[in-house]
C-alpha positions as CSV (number, residue, x, y, z in Angstrom):
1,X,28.7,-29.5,19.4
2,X,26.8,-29.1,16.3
3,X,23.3,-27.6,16.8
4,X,20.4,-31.0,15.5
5,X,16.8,-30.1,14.0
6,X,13.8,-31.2,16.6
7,X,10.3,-32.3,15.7
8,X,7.9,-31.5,18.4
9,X,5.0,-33.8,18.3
10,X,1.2,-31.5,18.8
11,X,-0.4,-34.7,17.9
12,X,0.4,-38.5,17.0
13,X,-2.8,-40.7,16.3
14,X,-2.2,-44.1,16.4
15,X,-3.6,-44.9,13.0
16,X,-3.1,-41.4,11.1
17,X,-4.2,-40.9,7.3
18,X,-1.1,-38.4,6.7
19,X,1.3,-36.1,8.6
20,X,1.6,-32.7,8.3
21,X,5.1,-30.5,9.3
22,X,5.1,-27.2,10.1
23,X,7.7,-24.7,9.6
24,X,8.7,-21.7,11.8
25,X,10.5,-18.8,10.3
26,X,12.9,-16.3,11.6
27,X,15.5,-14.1,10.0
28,X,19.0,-14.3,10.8
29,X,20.9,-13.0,13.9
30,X,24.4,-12.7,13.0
31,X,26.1,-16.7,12.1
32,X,24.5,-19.6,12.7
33,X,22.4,-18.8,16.0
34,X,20.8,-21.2,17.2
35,X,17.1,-21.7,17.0
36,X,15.3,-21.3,20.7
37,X,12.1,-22.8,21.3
38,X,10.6,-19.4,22.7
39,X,12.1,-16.9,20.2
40,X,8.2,-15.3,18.7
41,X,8.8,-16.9,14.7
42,X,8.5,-20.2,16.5
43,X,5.9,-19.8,19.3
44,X,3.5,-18.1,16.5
45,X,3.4,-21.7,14.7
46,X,1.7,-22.7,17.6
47,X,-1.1,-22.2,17.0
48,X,-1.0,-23.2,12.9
49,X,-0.4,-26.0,14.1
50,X,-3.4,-26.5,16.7
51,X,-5.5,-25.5,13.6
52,X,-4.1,-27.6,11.2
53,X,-4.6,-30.9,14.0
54,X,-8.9,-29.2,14.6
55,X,-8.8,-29.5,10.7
56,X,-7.5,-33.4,10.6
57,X,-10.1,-34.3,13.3
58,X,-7.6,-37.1,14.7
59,X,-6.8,-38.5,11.4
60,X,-3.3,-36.1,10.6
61,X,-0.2,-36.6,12.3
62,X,1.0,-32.6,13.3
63,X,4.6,-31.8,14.6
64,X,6.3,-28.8,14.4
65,X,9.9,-28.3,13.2
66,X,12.8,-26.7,14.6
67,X,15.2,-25.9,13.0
68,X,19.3,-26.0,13.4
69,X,19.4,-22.2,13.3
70,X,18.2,-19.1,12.3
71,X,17.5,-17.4,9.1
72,X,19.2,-18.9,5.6
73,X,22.7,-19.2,4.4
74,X,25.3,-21.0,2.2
75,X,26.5,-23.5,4.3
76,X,23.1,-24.3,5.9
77,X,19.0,-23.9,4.8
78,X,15.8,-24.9,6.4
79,X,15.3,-26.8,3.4
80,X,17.9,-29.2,4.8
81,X,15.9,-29.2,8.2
82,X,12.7,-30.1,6.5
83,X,14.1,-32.5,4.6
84,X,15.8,-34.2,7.3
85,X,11.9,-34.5,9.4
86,X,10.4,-35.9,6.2
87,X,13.3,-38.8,6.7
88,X,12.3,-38.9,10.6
89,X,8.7,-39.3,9.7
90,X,9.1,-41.9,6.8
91,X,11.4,-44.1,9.7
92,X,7.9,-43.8,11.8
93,X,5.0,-43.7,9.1
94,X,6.2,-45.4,5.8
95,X,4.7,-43.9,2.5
96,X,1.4,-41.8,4.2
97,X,1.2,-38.5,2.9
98,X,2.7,-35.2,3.7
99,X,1.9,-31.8,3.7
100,X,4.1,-29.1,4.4
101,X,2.8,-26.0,6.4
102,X,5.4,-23.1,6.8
103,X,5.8,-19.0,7.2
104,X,8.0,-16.6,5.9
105,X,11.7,-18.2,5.3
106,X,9.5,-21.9,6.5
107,X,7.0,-20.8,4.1
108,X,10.3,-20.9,1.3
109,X,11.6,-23.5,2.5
110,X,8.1,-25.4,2.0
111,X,8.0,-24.5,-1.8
112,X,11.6,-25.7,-1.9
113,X,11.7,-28.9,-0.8
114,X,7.9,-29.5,-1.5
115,X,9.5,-31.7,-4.5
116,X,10.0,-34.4,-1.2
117,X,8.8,-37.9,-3.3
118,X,5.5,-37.8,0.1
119,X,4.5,-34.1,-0.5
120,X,0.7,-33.8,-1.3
121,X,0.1,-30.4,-0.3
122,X,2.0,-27.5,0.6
123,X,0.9,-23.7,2.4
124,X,3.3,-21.4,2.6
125,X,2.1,-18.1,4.7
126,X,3.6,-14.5,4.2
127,X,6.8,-16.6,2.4
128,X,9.8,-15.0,2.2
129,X,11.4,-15.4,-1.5
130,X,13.3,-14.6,-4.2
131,X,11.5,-14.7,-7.9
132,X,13.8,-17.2,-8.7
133,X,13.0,-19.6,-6.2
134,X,11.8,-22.6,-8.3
135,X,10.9,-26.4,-7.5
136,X,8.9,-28.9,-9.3
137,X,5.8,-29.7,-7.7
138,X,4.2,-31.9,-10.0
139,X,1.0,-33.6,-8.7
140,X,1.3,-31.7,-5.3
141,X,-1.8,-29.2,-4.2
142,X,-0.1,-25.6,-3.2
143,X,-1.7,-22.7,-1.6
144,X,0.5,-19.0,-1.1
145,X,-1.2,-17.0,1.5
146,X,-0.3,-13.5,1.9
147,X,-1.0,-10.2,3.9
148,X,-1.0,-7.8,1.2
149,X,0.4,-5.0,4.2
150,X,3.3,-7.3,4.6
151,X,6.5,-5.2,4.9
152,X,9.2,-7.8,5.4
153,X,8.2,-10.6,2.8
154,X,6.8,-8.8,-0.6
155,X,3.5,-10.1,-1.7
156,X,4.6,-9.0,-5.4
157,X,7.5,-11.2,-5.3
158,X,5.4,-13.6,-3.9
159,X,2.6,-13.9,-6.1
160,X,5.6,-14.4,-9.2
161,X,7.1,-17.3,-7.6
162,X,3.8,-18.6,-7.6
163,X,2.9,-18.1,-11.3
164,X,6.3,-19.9,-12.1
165,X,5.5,-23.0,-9.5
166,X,1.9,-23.2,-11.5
167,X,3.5,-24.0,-14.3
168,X,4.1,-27.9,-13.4
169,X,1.9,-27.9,-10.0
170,X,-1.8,-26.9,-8.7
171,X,-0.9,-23.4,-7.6
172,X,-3.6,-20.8,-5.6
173,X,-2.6,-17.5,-5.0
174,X,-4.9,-16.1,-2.0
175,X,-4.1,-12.7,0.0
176,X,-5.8,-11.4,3.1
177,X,-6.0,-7.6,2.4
178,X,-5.2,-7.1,6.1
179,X,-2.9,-9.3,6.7
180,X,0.9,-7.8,7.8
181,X,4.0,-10.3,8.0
182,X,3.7,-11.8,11.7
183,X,0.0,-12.9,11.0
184,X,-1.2,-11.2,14.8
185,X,-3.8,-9.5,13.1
186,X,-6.1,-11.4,11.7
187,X,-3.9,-14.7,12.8
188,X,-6.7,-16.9,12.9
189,X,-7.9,-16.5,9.0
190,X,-4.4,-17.3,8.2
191,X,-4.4,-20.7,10.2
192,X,-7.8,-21.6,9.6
193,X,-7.5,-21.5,5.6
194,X,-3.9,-23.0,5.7
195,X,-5.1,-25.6,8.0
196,X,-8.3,-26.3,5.9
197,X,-6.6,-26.9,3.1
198,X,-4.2,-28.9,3.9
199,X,-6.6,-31.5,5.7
200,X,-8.6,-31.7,2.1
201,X,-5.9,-32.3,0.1
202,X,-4.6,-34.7,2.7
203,X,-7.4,-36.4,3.8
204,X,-10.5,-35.5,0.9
């Protein structure tokens, strides 16, 4: 049986002023393996997304994605995934807002399909990308927050994809000098300023 995508709700206000996704990462382990709830790329979204729902004080939607499988290839993408939970949360909310919160391949896969007709904002934390990697995000807010000790997802490759998405879109560039690619140390700056900005694009 083919592997589905899961939302898993962290919190659903009755009457919320916009929703907010957030994207695990996780490289790949050999084809199409299966995303598990407990493997560590997902667990550390958890608490992103606790941030991100402190930052909407009760007025943001938060779920967390999970994806089909790990890592990115040609037949499948998490850009699919988080396109297919924008369609599951237009079914439930209609046209509110969306902001897009992801890290390392979620972080690219949040510049990717950041062009979704909802987006307002978009974070993408330590993202994993190729200088390429190009989407039009015309009248959305984006911030690209990196460790500059990251090891696995360059900051330099990074900080270009970002000077090419500034070119139609809002773009911040912001680095935490500290920072390394899991976000343990100094995990709380990075959830704090992704979760801050996303409620005031979203909700200011």
């Amino acid at each position: 049986m083919e592997a589905v995508p899961k939302l898993v709700a962290v919190r659903e206000p009755d009457a919320p002023d916009a929703v907010v996704l957030v994207l695990h990462g996780g490289a790949s382990r050999g084809d199409q393996v299966v995303v598990s709830p407990t493997q560590l790329s997902v667990v550390r979204m958890i608490p992103t997304a606790h941030a991100v729902v402190r930052a909407g004080r009760g007025r943001l939607a938060v779920y967390r994605l999970l994806n089909r499988y790990r890592g990115w290839d040609t037949d499948h993408t998490p850009v699919s995934d988080a396109d297919w939970a924008m369609e599951r949360v237009a079914e439930r909310y209609g046209d509110l807002p969306v902001g897009l919160v992801g890290h390392s391949l979620g972080g690219r896969a949040a510049l990717l399909a950041g062009d979704g007709p909802r987006v307002r904002s978009v974070v993408a934390l330590n993202p994993w990308v190729y200088p390429t990697d190009t989407a039009d995000l015309s009248g959305r807010r984006v911030l690209v927050l990196h460790g500059l000790r990251d090891r696995v997802a360059s900051p330099a490759r990074a900080e270009a994809v970002a000077r090419n998405l500034a070119r139609t879109a809002d773009v911040a560039f912001e680095t935490i000098p500290d920072g390394k690619h899991a976000m343990l140390r100094h995990g709380r700056e990075f959830d704090r300023r992704a979760a801050e900005f996303t409620a005031e694009v979203l909700l200011g």
